[in-house]
N, C-alpha and C positions, 0 to 999 in steps of 0.2 A: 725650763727657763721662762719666766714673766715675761709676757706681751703687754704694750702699754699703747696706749690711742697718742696722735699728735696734741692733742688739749694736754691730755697728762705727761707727757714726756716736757710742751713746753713749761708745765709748773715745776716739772723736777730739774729743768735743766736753766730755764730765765730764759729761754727764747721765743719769741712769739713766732704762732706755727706760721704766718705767712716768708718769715726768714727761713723756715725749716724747710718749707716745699720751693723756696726758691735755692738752696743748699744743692737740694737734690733734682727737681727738673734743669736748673740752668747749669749747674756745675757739678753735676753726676759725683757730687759728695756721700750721700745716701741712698739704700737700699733697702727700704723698710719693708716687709710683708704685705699680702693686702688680704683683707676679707672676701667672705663670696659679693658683697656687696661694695666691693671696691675700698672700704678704710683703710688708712696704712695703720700699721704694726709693728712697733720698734722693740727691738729686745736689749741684752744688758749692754751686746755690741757694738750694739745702736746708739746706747748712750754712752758709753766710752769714747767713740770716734765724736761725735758731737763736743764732750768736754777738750777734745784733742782739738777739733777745729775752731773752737774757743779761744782754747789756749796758744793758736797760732796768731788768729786775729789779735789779741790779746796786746802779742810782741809786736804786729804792724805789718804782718803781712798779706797781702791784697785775697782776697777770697780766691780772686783767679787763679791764685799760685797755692792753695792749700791741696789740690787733689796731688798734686805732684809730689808735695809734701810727703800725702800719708802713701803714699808709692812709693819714698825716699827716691824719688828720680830728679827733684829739684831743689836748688840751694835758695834758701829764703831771700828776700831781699829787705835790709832794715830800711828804708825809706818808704814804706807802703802808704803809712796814713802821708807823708808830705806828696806822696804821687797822687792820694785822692784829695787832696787840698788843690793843688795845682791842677787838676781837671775841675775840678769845681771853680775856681779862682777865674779860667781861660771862659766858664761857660757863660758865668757872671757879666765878667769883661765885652761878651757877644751882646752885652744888653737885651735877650733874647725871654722871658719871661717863661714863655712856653719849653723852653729847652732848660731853662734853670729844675721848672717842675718835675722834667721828668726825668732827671739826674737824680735829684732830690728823693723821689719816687723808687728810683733804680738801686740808691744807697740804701735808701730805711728800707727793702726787702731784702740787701744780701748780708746789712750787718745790725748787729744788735744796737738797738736806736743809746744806748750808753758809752759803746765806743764811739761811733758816729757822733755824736752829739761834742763828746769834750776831745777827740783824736783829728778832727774836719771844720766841723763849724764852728767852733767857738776860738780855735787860733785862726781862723779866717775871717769871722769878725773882727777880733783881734785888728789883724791886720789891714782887714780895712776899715778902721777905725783911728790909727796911726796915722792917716794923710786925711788930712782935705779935699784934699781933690779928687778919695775914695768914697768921701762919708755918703754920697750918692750911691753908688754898688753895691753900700753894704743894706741902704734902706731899699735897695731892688731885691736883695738875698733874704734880708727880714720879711718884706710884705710874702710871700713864696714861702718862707718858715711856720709863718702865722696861719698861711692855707692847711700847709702841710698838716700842722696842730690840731689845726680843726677838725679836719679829716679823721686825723686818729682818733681824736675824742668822740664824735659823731656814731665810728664805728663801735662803740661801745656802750654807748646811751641807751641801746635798747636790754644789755644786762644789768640784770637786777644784783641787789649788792648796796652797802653802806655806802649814803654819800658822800664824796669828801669834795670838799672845796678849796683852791688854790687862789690867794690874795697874795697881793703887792702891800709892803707896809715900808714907808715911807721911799725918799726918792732911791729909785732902781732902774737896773736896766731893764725896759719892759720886756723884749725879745727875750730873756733872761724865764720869763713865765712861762711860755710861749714853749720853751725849749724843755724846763721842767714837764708840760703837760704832756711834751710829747714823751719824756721817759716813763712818765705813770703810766700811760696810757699801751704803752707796748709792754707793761710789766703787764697789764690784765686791767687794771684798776679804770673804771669809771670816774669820772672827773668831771665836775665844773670850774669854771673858774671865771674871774672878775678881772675885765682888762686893764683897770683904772686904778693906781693903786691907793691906798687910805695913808693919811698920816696919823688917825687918831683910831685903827680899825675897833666899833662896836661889835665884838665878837659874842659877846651875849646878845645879840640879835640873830647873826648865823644858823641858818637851820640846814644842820650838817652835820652828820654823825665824826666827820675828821676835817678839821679844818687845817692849812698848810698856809705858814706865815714865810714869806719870800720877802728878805730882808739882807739888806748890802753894805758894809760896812758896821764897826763897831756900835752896839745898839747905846743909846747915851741913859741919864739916868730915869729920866723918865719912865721909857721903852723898856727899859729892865727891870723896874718896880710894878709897870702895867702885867709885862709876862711873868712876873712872878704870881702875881694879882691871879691871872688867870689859872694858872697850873694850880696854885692852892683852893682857887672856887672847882676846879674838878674839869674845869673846859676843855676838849678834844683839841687843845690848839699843841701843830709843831712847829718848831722853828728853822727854816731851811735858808738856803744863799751861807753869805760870807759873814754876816752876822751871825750864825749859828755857831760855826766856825771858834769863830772870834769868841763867843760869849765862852763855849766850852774851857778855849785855851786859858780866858782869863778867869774862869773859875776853876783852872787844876791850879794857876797860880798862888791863887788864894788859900787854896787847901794847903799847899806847899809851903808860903807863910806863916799859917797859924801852925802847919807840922814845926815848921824850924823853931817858929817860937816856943812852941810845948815844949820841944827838947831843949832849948836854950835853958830856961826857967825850972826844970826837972816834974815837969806838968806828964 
């Protein structure tokens, strides 16, 4: 049977190893082998029970409740991510900065920074975002998100690797960047990124083997003749947020159109 190192296990699996050894020192989830020299050692078992405790997380339930899980000694509970919203929510509420951190801290090692990100914080911005008399909590949750960001990317500056770079193109939500870098950044990938965002970004200027266009809302005509501009001169640029989104939907439409019309006409 293949033995695999934590690096390579977390590229085959998308989990960064510091969530893999927090799986297993804090929630005796994993059992990996060890070398004479102390490495662990995962085999195919190893990665089956992992895609398994994925797959729990997945549906919403709390890391805490997964060992029980794979023992079928306990019944899941569907409210997991609104239980770690609501501890997040109460920590915030504490206006306590240092206790937001190391929640924050505590989450992005037990769960992969993709659920975390869109299952916790972003319906909790969300939500506080809906009052006024939140929009304060929620810039005490962001400045603590922005740390967090940094942190990850930090820990990765010193791998070598294609640079990509993450901008803001036109008005956006900047936390929104912030949140992106932290999922590059727990895939592996090395990142810089531009906190300001452009409204006219000079991307032949960019010296960056991948440039990442973070863009919110339907892109207007301009924006979509620049990006087309770009992709045909050959430029490393992609296009992510809600505008991507958006652009994709409105060109299957288009295709969908000139299909119907081909067929109308007997084209």
């Amino acid at each position: 049977m293949s033995l695999y190192s934590i690096g390579e296990v977390a590229r085959i699996c998308g989990i960064n190893p510091v969530t893999l050894r927090a799986w297993q020192r804090r929630y005796g989830l994993l059992k990996p082998q060890r070398t004479e020299g102390g490495h662990r050692l995962f085999d195919e078992n190893d990665l089956e029970t992992i895609r398994t405790i994925v797959g729990w997380i997945n549906r919403g339930v709390p890391v805490s409740q997964v060992k029980g899980l794979l023992e079928e000694t306990t019944a899941p509970l569907a409210s997991g991510w609104t239980q770690l919203e609501q501890q997040l929510m109460a920590v915030v509420q504490e206006e306590k900065t240092q206790k937001i951190r190391q929640l924050i801290a505590e989450l992005a090692r037990d769960y992969p920074a993709e659920n975390l990100v869109d299952n916790v914080i972003r319906p909790l911005r969300s939500r506080l975002s809906s009052n006024p008399s939140t929009h304060y909590l929620r810039g005490l949750l962001d400045g603590v998100l922005i740390e967090h960001a940094v942190s990850c990317m930090s820990a990765l500056h010193k791998k070598s690797g294609n640079k990509t770079l993450l901008v803001g193109w036109g008005e956006i939500d900047r936390t929104e960047l912030w949140l992106e870098a932290i999922l590059r950044s727990q895939a592996g990938s090395p990142i810089d990124l531009l906190p300001d965002p452009f409204i006219d970004p000079q991307v032949e200027n960019f010296k960056a083997e991948q440039i990442l266009l973070w863009a919110e809302g339907r892109l207007n005509r301009i924006q979509r003749s620049k990006y087309l501009q770009w992709q045909q001169a050959g430029y490393p640029v992609t296009l992510l947020g809600s505008a991507a989104v958006l652009l994709n939907t409105s060109e299957s439409a288009e295709e969908e159109a000139v299909e119907s019309h081909d067929e109308a006409h007997g084209v």
